[in-house]
C-alpha positions in Angstrom: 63.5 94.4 -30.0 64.2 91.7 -32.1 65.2 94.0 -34.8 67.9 94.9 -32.2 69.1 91.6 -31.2 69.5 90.7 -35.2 72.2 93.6 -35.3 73.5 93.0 -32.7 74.0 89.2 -33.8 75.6 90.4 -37.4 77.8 93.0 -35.6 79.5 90.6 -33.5 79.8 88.2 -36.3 81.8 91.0 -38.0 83.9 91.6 -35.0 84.4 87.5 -34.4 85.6 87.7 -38.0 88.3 90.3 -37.1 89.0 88.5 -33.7 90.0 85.5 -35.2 91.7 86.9 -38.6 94.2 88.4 -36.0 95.1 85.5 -34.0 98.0 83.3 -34.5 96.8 80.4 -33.7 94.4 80.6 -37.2 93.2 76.7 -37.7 91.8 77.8 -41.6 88.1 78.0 -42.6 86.6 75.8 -40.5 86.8 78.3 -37.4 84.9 81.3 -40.0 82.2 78.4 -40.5 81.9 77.9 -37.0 81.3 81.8 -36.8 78.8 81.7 -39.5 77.1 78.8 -37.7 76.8 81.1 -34.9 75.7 83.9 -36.9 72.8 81.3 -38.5 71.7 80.4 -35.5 70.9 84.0 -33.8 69.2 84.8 -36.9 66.6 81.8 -38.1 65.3 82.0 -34.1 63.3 85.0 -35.5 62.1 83.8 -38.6 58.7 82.6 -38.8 58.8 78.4 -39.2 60.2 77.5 -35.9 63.9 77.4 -36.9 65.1 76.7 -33.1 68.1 74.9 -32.5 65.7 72.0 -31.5 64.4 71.5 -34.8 67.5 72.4 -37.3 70.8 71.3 -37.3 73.9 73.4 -39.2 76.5 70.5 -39.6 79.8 71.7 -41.0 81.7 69.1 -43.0 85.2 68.8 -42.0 87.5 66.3 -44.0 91.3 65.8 -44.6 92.7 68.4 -46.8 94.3 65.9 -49.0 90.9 64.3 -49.3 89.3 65.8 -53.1 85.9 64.8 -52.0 84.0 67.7 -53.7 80.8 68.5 -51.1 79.2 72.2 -49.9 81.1 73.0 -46.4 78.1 72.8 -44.6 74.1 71.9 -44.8 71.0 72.7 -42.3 68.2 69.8 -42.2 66.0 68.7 -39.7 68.6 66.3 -38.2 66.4 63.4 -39.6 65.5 62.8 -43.6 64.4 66.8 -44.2 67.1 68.8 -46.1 66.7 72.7 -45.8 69.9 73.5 -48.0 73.4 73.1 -48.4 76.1 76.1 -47.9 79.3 76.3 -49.6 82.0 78.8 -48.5 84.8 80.6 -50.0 88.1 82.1 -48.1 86.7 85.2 -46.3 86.7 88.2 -49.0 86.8 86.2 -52.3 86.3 88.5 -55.1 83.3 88.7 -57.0 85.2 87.9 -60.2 86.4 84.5 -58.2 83.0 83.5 -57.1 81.7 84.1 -60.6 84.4 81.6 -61.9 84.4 79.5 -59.1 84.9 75.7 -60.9 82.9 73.9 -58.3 79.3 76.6 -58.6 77.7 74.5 -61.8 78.6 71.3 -60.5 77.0 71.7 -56.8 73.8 74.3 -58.7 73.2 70.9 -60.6 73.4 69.3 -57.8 72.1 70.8 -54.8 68.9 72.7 -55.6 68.8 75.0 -52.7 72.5 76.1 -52.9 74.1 79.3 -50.6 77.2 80.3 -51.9 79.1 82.8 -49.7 82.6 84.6 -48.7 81.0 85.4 -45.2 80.3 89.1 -46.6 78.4 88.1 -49.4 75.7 86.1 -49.6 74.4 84.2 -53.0 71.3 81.8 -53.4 70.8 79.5 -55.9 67.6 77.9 -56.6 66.8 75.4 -59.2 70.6 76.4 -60.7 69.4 79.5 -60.9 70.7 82.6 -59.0 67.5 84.0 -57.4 69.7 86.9 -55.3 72.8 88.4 -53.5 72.2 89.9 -50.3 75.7 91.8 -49.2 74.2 92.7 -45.5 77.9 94.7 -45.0 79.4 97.3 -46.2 82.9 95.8 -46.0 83.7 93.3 -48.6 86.8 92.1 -47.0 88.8 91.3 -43.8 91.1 94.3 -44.2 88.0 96.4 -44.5 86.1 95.4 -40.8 87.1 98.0 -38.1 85.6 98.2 -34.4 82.9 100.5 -35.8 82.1 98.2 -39.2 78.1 97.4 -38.4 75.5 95.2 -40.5 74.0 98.1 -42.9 71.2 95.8 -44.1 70.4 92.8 -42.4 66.9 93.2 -43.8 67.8 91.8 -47.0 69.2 89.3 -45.5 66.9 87.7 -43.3 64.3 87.8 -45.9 66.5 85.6 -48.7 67.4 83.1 -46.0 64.0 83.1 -44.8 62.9 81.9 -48.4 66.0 79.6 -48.4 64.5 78.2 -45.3 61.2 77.5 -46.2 62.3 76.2 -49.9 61.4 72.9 -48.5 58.0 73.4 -48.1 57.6 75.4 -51.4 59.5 72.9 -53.8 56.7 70.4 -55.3 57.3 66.7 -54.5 58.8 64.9 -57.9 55.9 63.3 -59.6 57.1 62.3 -62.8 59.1 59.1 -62.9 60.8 60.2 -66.2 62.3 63.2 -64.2 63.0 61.3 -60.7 64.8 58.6 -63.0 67.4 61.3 -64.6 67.7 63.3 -60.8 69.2 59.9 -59.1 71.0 59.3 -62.9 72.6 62.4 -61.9 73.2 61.5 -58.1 74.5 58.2 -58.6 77.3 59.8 -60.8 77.7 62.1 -58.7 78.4 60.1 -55.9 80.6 57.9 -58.0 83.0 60.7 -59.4 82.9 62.8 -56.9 82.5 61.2 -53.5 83.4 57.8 -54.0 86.1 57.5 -56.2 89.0 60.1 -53.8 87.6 58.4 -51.1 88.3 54.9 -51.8 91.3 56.4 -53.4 92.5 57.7 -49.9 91.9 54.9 -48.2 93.7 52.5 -50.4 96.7 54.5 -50.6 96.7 55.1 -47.3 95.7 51.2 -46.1 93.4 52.1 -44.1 91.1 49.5 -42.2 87.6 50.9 -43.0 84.7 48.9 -44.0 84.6 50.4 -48.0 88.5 49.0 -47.9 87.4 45.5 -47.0 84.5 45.6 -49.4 86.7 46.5 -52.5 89.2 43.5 -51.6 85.6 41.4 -50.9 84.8 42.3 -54.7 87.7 41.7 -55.8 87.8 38.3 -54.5 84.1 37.8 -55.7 84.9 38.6 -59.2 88.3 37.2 -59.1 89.8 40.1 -60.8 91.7 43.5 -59.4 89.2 46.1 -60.1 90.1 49.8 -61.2 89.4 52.5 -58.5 86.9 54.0 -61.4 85.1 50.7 -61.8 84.9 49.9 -58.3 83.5 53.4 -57.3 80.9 52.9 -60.1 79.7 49.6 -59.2 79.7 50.5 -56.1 77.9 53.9 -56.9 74.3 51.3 -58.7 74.5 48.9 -55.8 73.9 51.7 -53.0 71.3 53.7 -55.3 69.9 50.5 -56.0 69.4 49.5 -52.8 68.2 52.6 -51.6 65.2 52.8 -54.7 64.3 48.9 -53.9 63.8 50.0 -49.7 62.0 53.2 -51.7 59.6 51.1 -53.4 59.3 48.6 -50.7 58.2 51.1 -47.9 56.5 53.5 -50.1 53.0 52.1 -49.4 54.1 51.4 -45.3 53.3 54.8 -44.0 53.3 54.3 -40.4 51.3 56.3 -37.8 53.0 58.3 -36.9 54.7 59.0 -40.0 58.2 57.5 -40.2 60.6 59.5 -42.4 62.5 57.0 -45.1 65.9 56.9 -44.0 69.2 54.9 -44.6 69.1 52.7 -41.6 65.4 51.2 -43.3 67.5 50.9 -46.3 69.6 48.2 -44.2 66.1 46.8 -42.5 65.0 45.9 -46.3 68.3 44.3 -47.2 67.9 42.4 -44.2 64.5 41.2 -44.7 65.1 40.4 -48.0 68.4 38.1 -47.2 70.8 40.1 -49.4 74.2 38.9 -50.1 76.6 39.4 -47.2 79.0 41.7 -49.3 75.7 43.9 -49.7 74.4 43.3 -46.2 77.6 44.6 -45.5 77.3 47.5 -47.2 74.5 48.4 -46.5 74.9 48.1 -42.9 77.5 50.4 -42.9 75.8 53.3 -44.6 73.3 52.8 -42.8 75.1 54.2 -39.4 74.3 56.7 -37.7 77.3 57.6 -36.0 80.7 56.0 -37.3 84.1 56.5 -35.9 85.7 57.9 -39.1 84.6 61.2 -40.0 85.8 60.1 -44.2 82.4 58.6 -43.5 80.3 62.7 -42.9 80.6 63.0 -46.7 79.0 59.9 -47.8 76.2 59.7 -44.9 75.5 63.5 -46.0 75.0 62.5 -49.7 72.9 59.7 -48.9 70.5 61.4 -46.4 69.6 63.7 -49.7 68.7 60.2 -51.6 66.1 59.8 -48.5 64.5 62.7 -48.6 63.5 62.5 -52.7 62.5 58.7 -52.3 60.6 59.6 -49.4 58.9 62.5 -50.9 58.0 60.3 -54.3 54.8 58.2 -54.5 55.9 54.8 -55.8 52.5 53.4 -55.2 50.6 56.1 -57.1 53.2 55.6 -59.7 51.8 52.1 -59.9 55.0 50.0 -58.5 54.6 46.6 -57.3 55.4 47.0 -53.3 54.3 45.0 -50.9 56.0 42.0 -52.6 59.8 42.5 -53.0 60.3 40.0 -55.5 58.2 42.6 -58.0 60.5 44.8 -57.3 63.2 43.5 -59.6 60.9 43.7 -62.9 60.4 47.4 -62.2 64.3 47.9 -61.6 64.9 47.3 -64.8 63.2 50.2 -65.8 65.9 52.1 -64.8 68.7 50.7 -66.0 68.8 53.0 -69.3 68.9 56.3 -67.2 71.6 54.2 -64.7 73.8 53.8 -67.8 73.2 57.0 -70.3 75.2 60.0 -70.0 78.1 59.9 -67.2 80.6 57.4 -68.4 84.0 58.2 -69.9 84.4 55.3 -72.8 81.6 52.8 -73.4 84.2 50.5 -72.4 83.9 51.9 -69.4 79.7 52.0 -69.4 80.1 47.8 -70.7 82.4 46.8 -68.0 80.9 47.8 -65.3 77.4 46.7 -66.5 78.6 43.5 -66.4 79.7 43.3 -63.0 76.4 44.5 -61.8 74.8 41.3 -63.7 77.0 39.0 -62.7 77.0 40.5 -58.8 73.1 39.9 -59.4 72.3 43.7 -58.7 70.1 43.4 -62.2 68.2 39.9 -61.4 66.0 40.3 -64.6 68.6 40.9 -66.7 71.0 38.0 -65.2 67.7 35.6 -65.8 67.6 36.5 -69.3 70.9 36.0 -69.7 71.2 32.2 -68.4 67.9 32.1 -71.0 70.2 32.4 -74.0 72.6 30.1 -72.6 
């Protein structure tokens, strides 16, 4: 029976496919996500896990097209700090060839370690930046191809790659070495810099927007007393929200409440709080924090950072020996990773110098600023 209903599910995806290829009205690739949405939904029912529409969300990202914020079209989590994977589509029917030289497939494997690429006919998961398999459930490989008789030839193989997509989650071993979670948030706080950061701020500046990252750049600006470069400003701000986030880490890693608590951002804006933080930071902070703000420029970032919860929350900071119950501690072992913070991911070490020193003069690396007034 429920081999039937699966069929049936993939056969009228096909035909919602060819449905909406032939209207006029066609409102781009957002409507064929929506249909794959639908199609995700019908099938995890009847995996085993419990993958009801209670307990996983498929969010589909939606942002200006002018906007070159570079993030998967879609991810399914838990709707709280667990992230299942991310999905990234291509136009319906893009080639093989294309997906294999698709520019964006490193960068997001890197990335995004339980990665689904797909063309909504062909289906590619990366694990690890590896490519573990391609299911192709259809026998049609493009819109032109589908036909009122065009069925789902082997859903099989389908459902059993995104039933281990799924349940990656639950396979992938919590980060244990410090060494390694050091260069994985290196790698995100670039990330977010160059890629997230840096064409949204852009957008909103050129567009003059009045949006809380638009008042904190002119807030820096007037706190430095300088006009800061979009490049600098996205990287500063890039360490300050990592930072923030590994300090709330730390600081809550040995506060496991009963019931459990997942770490998320708005106990990233309860730590800046407690501890008194600067009212640009505060600020910040605050606004990340949201759950729900009216500007969806906002989907993007809040997406990013829900990923930074889930690897803090699933590393032991206390087993790792970190000083948490006191906050002040926490600056001594900041500076532990300020090497990784500044290694491999600017352009010029003018670049790398220039924003250091706004971070110690913003106070973001207290030890550091201390030993600085020292030699004065």
């Amino acid at each position: 029976m429920e081999s039937k209903k699966i069929k049936q599910a993939m056969n009228r995806y096909l035909q919602d496919i060819l449905d909406f290829y032939h209207r006029e009205d066609r409102s781009g690739i957002t409507a064929y996500c929506q249909l794959l949405k639908g199609l995700l939904y019908s099938t995890l029912q009847f995996l085993p896990g419990n993958f009801t529409r209670e307990n996983v969300e498929i969010e589909i990202l939606e942002l200006p097209v002018k906007l070159k914020i570079h993030m998967p079209c879609m991810r399914i989590w838990d709707g709280k700090t667990r992230v299942y994977g991310y999905i990234d589509v291509l136009r319906p029917g893009t080639s093989k060839k294309e997906i294999d030289i698709y520019p964006l497939k490193d960068l997001y494997k890197r990335v995004f370690p339980n990665l689904l690429l797909t063309n909504f006919f062909e289906f590619r998961y990366y694990r690890e930046e590896q490519k573990v398999c391609t299911a192709r459930p259809f026998k049609v490989s493009n819109i032109s191809e589908i036909t009122d008789q065009s069925k789902a030839t082997l859903p099989k193989v389908f459902l059993k790659e995104l039933q281990h997509y799924m349940l990656y989650s639950d396979k992938k071993s919590k980060e244990t070495s410090f060494i390694n979670l050091q260069k994985r948030l290196a790698l995100k706080t670039y990330y977010l810099k160059e890629y997230i950061l840096t064409p949204l701020i852009e957008h909103l500046l050129e567009s003059r927007a009045k949006c809380e990252l638009a008042r904190l750049y002119r807030a820096y600006c007037y706190f430095f007393d300088l006009e800061l470069s979009l490049r600098e400003f996205s990287a500063f701000l890039a360490h300050v929200i990592i930072d923030g986030f590994i300090r709330a880490g730390i600081f809550y890693s040995n506060m496991k409440s009963n019931p459990y608590t997942p770490f998320s951002r708005g106990r990233v804006f309860e730590f800046a709080r407690l501890n008194q933080m600067p009212e640009r930071r505060l600020a910040l902070f605050k606004y990340v924090s949201q759950e729900t703000v009216d500007d969806r420029l906002f989907e993007a970032v809040k997406r990013f950072l829900d990923d930074i919860c889930e690897i803090l929350d699933n590393f032991d900071f206390n087993r790792m020996g970190f000083p948490c119950k006191n906050p002040g501690l926490i600056d001594g072992a900041m500076l532990q990773w300020e090497d990784y913070f500044f290694s491999p991911y600017y352009d010029t070490p003018d670049e790398k110098k220039r924003v250091k020193e706004l971070l110690i003069k913003a106070g973001i690396f207290p030890g550091e600023n201390r030993i600085l007034k020292q030699k004065k």
